[in-house]
C-alpha positions as CSV (number, residue, x, y, z in Angstrom):
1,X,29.7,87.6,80.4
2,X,32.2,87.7,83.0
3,X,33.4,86.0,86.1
4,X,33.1,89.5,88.3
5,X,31.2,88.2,91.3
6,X,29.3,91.1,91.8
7,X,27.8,90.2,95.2
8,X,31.2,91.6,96.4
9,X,31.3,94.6,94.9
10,X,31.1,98.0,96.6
11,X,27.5,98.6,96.8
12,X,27.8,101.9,95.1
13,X,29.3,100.3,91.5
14,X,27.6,100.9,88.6
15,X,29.9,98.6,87.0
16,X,33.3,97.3,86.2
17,X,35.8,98.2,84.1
18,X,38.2,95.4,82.5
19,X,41.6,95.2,81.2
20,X,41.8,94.0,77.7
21,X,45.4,94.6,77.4
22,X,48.6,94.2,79.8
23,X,48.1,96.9,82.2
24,X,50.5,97.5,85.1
25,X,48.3,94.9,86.8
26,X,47.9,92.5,84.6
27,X,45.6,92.4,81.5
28,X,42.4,91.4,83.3
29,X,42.5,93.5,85.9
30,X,39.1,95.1,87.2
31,X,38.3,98.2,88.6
32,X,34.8,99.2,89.5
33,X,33.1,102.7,88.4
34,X,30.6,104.3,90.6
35,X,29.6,106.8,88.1
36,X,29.4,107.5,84.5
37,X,31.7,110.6,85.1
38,X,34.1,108.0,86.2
39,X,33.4,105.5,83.3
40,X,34.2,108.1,81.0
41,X,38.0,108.3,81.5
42,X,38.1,104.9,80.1
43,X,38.9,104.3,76.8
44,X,36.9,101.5,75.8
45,X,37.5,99.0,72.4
46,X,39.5,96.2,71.5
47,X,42.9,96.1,73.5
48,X,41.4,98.8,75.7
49,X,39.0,98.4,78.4
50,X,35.6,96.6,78.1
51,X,32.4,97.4,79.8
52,X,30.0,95.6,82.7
53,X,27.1,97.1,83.8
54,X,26.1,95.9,87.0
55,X,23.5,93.5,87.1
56,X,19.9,94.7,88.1
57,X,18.5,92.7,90.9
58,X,16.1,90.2,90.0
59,X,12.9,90.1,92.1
60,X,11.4,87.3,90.2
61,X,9.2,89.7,87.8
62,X,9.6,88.7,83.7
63,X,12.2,86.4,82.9
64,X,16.0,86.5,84.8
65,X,18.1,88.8,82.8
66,X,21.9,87.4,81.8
67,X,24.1,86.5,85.0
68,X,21.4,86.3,87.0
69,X,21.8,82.8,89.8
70,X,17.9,81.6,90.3
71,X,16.1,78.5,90.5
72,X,14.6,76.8,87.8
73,X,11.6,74.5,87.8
74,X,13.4,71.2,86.0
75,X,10.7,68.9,86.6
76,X,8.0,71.4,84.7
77,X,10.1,70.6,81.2
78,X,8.9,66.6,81.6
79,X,5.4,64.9,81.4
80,X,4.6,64.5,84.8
81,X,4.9,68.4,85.7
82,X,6.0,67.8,89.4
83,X,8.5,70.2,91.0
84,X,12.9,69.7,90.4
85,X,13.8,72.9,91.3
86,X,17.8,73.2,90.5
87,X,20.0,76.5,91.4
88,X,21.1,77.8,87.8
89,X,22.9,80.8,86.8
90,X,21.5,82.7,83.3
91,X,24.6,82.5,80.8
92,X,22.8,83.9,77.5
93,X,19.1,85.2,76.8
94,X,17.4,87.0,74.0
95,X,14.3,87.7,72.7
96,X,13.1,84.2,72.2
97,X,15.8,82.0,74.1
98,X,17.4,81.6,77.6
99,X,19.9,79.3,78.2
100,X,21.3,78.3,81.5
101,X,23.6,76.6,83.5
102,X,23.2,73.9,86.4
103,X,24.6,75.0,89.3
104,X,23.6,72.4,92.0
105,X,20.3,70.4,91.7
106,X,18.4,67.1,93.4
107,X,19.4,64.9,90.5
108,X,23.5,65.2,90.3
109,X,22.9,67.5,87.0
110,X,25.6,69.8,88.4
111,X,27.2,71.8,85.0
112,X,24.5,70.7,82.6
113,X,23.3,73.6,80.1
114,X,19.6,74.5,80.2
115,X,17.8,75.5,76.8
116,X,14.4,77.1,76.7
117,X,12.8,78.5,73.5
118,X,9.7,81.1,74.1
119,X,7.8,84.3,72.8
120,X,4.7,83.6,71.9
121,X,4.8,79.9,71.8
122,X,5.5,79.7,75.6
123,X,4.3,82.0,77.9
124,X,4.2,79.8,81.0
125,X,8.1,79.7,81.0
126,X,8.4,82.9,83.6
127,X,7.0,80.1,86.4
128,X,9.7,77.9,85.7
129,X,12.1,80.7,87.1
130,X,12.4,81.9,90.8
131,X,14.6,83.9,92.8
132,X,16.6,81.9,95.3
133,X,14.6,81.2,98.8
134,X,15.7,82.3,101.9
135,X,15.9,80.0,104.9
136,X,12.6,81.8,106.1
137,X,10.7,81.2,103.0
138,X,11.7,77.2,102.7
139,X,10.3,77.0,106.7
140,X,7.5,78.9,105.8
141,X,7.0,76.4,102.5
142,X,7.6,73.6,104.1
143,X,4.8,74.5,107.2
144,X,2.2,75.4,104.8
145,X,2.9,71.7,102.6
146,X,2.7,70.2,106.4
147,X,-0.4,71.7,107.1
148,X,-2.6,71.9,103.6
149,X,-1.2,67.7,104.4
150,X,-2.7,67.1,107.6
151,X,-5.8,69.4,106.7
152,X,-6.5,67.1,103.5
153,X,-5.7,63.8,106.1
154,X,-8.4,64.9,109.0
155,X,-9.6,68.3,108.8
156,X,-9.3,71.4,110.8
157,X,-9.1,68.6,114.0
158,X,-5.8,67.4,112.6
159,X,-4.1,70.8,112.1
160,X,-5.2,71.2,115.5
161,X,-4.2,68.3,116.8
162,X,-0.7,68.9,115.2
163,X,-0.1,71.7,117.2
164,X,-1.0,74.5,115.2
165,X,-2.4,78.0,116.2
166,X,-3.1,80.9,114.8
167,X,-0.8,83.6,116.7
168,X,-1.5,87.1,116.8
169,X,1.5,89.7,116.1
């Protein structure tokens, strides 16, 4: 894993070369590679340069690979299965374990590590994991909660009554 912050990298990087030795730089430089031609005039080993792919974007599909900063349903791991969703970034996973860290969450866990086992014993664990909401999606959540609220209060005549109307595009 690395500290690259890779949502300001050149869009057409492929991946990032580092220094594992003192280079005219510094050992630790970075330099990105937009192609595997490019890669390959790296040599790469120990007190060489080491490899890192970019990340693939996460749409929310399977499990968040390594990396990856998400949300994670907290609340689903305790009896009462309400929602505690917490921003976490991915820092190891492999076939039958994730494990994360707290990035920022509701309940002050800021920096805690997550550890979730699965395979076949847990196959719900892909819910607990969603890509980060945009503003737009949290008004669009937070509307729909207001209304399914009001519709279970009074009806249709509430929703109504609340100021909502279906509006053609």
């Amino acid at each position: 894993m690395t500290d690259i912050d890779w949502s300001k990298v050149p869009e057409d990087a492929i991946g990032a070369m580092i220094a594992k030795f003192e280079h005219s730089g510094g050992y630790g430089v970075v330099e990105f590679i937009c192609s595997e031609n490019q890669r390959r005039g790296y040599t790469e080993g120990l007190d060489a340069w080491e490899w890192h792919a970019r990340p693939a974007e996460w749409v929310g599909k399977g499990l968040p690979p390594t990396d990856t900063v998400c949300e994670y349903n907290a609340a689903s791991r305790h009896a009462d299965g309400g929602e505690l969703w917490c921003v976490v970034q991915v820092k190891y996973r492999s076939e039958w374990v994730i494990v994360f860290e707290c990035i920022s969450a509701p309940s002050g866990h800021e920096g805690s590590v997550g550890v979730e086992l699965f395979g076949d014993v847990n196959s719900s664990l892909e819910s607990r994991f969603r890509p980060i909401r945009t503003p737009e999606q949290i008004a669009q959540e937070r509307a729909l909660s207001e209304i399914e609220a009001l519709y279970s209060e009074g009806g249709p005549a509430a929703v109504y009554d609340a100021g909502y109307r279906k509006v053609t595009p």
